[in-house]
N, C-alpha and C positions, 0 to 999 in steps of 0.2 A: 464473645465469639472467638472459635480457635483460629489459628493463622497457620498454614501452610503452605507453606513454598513447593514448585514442583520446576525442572528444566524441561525442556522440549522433548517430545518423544519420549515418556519418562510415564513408571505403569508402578502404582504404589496401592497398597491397602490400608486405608486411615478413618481413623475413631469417629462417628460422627449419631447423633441423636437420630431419632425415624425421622423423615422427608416429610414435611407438609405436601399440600398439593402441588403448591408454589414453585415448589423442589423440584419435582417432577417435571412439571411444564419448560421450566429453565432447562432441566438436564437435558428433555428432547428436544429442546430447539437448537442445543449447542451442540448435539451431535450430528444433526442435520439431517443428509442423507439425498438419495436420488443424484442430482447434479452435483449439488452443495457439498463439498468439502469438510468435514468433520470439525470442528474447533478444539472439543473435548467429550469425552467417553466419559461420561459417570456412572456406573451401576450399583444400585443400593444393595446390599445384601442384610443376609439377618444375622444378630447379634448387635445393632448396632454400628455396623462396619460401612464404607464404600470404598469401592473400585474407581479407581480415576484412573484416564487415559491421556496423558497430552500430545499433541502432533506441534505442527508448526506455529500455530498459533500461540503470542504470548498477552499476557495482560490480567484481569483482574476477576473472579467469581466470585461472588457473595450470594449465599446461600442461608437463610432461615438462622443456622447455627454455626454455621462454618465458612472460611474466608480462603481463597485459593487464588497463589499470584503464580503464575508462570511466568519463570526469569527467565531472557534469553542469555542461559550459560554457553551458549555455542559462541558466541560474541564477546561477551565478555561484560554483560551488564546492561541496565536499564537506559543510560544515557546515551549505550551507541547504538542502543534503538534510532535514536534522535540524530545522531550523528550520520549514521547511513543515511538519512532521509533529507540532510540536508546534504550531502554530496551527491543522490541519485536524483534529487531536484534541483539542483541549484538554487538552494536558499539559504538564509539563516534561521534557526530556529531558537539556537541556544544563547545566541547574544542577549540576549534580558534576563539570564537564569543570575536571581537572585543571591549575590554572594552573603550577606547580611544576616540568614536564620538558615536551617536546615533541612533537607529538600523532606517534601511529604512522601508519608511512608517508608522512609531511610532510603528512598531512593529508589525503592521497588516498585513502590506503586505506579506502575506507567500512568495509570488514570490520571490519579489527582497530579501527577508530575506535566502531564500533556496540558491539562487544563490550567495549572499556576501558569505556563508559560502565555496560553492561550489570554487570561488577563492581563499579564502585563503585557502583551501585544496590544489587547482591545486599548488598556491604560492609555499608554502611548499614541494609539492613534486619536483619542480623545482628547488627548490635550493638543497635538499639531492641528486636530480639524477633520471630523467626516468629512467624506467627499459629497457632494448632492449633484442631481442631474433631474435633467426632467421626463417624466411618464406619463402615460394616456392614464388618466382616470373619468372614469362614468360613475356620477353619479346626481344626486339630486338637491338640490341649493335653493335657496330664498331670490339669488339675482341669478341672468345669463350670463354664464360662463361659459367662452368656447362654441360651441356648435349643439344646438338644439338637438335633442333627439324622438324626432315625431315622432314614432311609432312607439315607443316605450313612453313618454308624453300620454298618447292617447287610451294606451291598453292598462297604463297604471294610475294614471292622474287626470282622468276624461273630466274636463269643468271645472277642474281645481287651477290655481293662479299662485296660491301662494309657497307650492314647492315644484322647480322645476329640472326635469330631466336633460342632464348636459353631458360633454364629451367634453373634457379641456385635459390640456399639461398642467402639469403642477410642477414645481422644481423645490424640491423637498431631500432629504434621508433616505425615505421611505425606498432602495434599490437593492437591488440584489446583495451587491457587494457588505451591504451592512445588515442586510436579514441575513446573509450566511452567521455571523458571529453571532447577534443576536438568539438564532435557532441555537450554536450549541451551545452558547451558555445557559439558556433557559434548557437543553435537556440535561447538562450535565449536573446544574445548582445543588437538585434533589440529591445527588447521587455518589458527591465528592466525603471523601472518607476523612480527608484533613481541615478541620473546624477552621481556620483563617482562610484555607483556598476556597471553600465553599463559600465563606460570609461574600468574599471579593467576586467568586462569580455569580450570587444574586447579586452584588451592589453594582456590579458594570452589564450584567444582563440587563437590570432595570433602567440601566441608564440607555442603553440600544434599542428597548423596547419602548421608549417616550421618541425615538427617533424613527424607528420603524414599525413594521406589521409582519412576526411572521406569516408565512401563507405555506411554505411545507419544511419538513424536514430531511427531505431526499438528497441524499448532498450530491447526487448524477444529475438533480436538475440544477442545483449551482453550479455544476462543474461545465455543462452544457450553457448554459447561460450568460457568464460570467469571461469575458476577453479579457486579456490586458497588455495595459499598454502605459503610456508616459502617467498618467493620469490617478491611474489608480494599481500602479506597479508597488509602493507599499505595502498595500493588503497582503500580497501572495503569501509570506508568512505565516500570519494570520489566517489565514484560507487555509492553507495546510493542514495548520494546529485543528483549525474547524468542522472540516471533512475527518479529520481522524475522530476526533468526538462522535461525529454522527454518524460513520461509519462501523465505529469501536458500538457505539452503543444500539445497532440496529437490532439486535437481537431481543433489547427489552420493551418493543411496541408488542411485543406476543405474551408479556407475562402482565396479569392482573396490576392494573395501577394504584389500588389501594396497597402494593407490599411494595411502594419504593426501594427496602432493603434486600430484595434481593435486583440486582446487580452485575451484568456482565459488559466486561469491555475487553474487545480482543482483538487485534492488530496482528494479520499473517504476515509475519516473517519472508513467507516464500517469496511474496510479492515483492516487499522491500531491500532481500537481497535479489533480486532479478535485477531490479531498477539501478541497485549502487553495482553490482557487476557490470550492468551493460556502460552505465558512466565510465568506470574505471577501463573496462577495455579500450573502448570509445578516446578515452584521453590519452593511453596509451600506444595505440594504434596514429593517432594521428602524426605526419609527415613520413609514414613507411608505405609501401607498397600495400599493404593491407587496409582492407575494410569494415568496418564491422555496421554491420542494419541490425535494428532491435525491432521483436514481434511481427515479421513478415509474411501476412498467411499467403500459403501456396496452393492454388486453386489445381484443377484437373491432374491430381497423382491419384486419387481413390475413386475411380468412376463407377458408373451402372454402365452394366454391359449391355442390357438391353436399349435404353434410349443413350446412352455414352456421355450422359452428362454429368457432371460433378457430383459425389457420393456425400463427402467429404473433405475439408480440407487440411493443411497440417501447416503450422505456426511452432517454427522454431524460435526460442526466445531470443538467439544471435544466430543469424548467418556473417560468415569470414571471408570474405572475398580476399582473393588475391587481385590484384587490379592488372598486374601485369600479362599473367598468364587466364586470367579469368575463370581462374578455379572455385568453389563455393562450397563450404563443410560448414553444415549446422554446430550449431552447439547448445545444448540444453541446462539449463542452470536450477538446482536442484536445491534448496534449502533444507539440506538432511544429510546427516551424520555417517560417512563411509571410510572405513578405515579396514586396517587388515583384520580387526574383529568381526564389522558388520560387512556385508556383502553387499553391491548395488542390488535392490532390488526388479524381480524379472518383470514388471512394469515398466521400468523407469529402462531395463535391456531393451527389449521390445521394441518401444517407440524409440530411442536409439540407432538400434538399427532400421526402423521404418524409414525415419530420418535418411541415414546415410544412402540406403538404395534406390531412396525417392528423388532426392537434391542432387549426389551424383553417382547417379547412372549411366552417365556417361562418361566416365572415370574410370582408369583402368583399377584405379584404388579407392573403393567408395568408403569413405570414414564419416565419424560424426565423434563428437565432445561432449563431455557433463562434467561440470564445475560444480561445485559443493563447498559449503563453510569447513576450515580446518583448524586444528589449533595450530598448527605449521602447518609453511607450504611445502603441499606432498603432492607426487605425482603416481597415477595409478587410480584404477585398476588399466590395465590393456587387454580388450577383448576382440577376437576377431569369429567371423560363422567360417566354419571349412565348408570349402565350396564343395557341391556336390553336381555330379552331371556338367562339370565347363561352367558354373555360375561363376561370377565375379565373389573373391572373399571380399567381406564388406571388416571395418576394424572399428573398435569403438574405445576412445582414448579419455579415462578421467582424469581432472586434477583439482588438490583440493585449493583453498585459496584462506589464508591467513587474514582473518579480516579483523582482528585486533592491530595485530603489525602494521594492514593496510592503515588503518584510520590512522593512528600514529604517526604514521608517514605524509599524511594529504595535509600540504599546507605548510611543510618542513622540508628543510636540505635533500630529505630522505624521500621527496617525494617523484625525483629523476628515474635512484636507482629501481624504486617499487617499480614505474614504469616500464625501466630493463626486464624486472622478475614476471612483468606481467606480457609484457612481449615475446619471453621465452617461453613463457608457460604457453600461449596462444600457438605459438609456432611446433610445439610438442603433441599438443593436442591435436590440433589439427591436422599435422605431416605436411603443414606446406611450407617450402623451402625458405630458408634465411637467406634474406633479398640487405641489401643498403637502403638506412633511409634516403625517401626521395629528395628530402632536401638537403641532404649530402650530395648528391648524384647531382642536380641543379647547381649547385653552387662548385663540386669539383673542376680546376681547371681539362681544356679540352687538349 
């Protein structure tokens, strides 16, 4: 099988055999469409050739004849995949990464790299001890357990005595928290590219599956399902690694389960730098005058004129408060490449400035923000509408953010000043005024 590498956003012509059907079905589910978000553009051409498209999405395609990993080069590699996701979560993910042999796929392979992690998580927690709790089960037993249940008694086992219909708790494995692992190891087993990660994730799948039952693989309803707390605050690693499996691999419940080899796992980018921006501002921001809220939808800015009720609503990924003067500048956070070659595109201007005019309008300066990965921190594009007729100019301020340097810094001496660089950059973007922190001001004599 050929192996090609491609980076984000990234449009190549490469050698490849005609497409079984297999082919086909994969490529249009990865392209999606309607709502859905594109993952990847593949179009076959003749001669043997295909067209590939990559967007934000990074991770793993396998294909009939051909094998396609999308690196995140905008970062600076496969592991600070992992690294974002453990600073935009507050977890650990990487503390059990194998020093001993060398990582699967040279490192590219986000899959099999998520899933070696994902076993020696499950490893770990099998040797300290699942957790057990207890749950309602119904069902049918030789003695009375629990609570009789007549009616299903009557309609399933009318005259019978020797099996009967009950309601009782069990305190057992068998709970959520351990069907999450469970379910991806049993989806990933078939599908892991590295001969030892694979063996490990059927040998501890097997062993989750003598303790529990999967019943789905939706990871929104473990994620819905699943609190935590003192109890079973361990897991949360674990659970991470898990949802990213089932998440990564939802696209291959639509292709034929007789062709295990072909293969997709793919993890958007966009999402996971939204989440490590919003942390990093977030910690930055904390004891200044400023505030920052992540994903705050804002209900009545897009109404129907006729009944005047909400059209629409609009969710900026950070609003910036100032606390003191109570001023509020969205800012949108963008997982895509802008620099003085590439131009913001007039999408991503648009809602921008929708942004600004919506949040404030009552500003005699309506501005809004888009942050973007960089390989230095750069500041720009600056855009503003010329008002026309007495409108307010609204202004639209980018800047990029360095998020190699950043991870480097999180966790080190360096990670004060990052804070500085990231508190200037907010104060830039936004235009609102450089205030003392508050806990300067609290603590300065009166």
């Amino acid at each position: 099988m050929d192996l090609y590498r491609f980076g984000e956003y990234e449009t190549r012509v490469i050698d490849s055999p005609r497409p079984t059907p297999g082919d086909k079905r994969l490529a249009h589910d990865l392209a999606a469409g309607g709502g859905l978000a594109p993952r990847m553009d593949v179009d076959w051409l003749d001669g043997g050739q295909v067209k590939v498209t990559t967007h934000s999405w990074v991770g793993v395609v396998r294909f009939s004849a051909i094998e396609i990993r999308v690196v995140p080069k905008l970062i600076g590699g496969t592991l600070r995949v992992l690294r974002m996701i453990e600073y935009g979560e507050s977890i650990r993910l990487l503390a059990r990464l194998p020093t001993d042999r060398p990582l699967p796929g040279e490192g590219t392979d986000l899959f099999d790299l998520i899933v070696m992690l994902l076993t020696e998580e499950t490893k770990a927690l099998i040797r300290d001890g699942l957790i057990r709790d207890y749950h309602s089960v119904d069902d049918n037993v030789n003695v009375l357990r629990g609570r009789l249940r007549v009616r299903e008694q009557y309609l399933r086992r009318y005259g019978q005595l020797h099996r009967i219909e009950c309601s009782f708790d069990e305190f057992d494995g068998d709970i959520p928290e351990n069907q999450l692992l469970a379910a991806a190891l049993q989806a990933a087993a078939p599908r892991v590219g590295d001969l030892e990660v694979r063996n490990n994730a059927r040998a501890f799948g097997g062993l989750m599956n003598e303790v529990c039952e999967v019943r789905t693989r939706e990871g929104d309803w473990y994620a819905r399902n699943i609190r935590y707390g003192r109890r079973n605050s361990r897991y949360r690693s674990s659970h991470a690694l898990a949802l990213l499996v089932l998440e990564g691999l939802a696209l291959n419940d639509h292709v034929d389960k007789s062709t295990l080899n072909l293969t997709s796992f793919m993890v958007d980018m966009n999402a996971i730098f939204e989440r490590f921006v919003t942390r990093l501002v977030i910690n930055s921001l904390a004891g200044t005058p400023l505030r920052a809220r992540a994903q705050q939808s804002i209900r009545a800015v897009i109404l129907d004129e006729e009944t005047g009720d909400t059209y629409s609503t609009i969710r900026p990924d950070l609003l910036i408060e100032d606390i003191t003067t109570g001023h509020t500048v969205p800012i949108d956070v963008k997982y895509k490449l802008y620099d003085a070659a590439k131009k913001i595109s007039s999408t991503d201007i648009y809602q921008s400035f929708v942004y600004a005019y919506s949040i404030g309008a009552d500003s005699d300066n309506p501005r809004a923000g888009l942050i973007y990965p960089s390989t230095t921190s750069i500041s720009g594009p600056a855009l503003y509408i010329k008002p026309v007729a007495g409108a307010k100019a609204a202004r639209v301020r980018g800047a990029g953010v360095d998020v190699s340097a950043a991870l480097e810094a999180i966790g080190s001496p360096a990670e004060g000043p990052l804070h500085e660089r990231v508190r200037a950059t907010i104060r830039e973007v936004t235009g609102l005024p450089q205030a003392p922190d508050v806990l300067a001001l609290r603590t300065s004599p009166t």
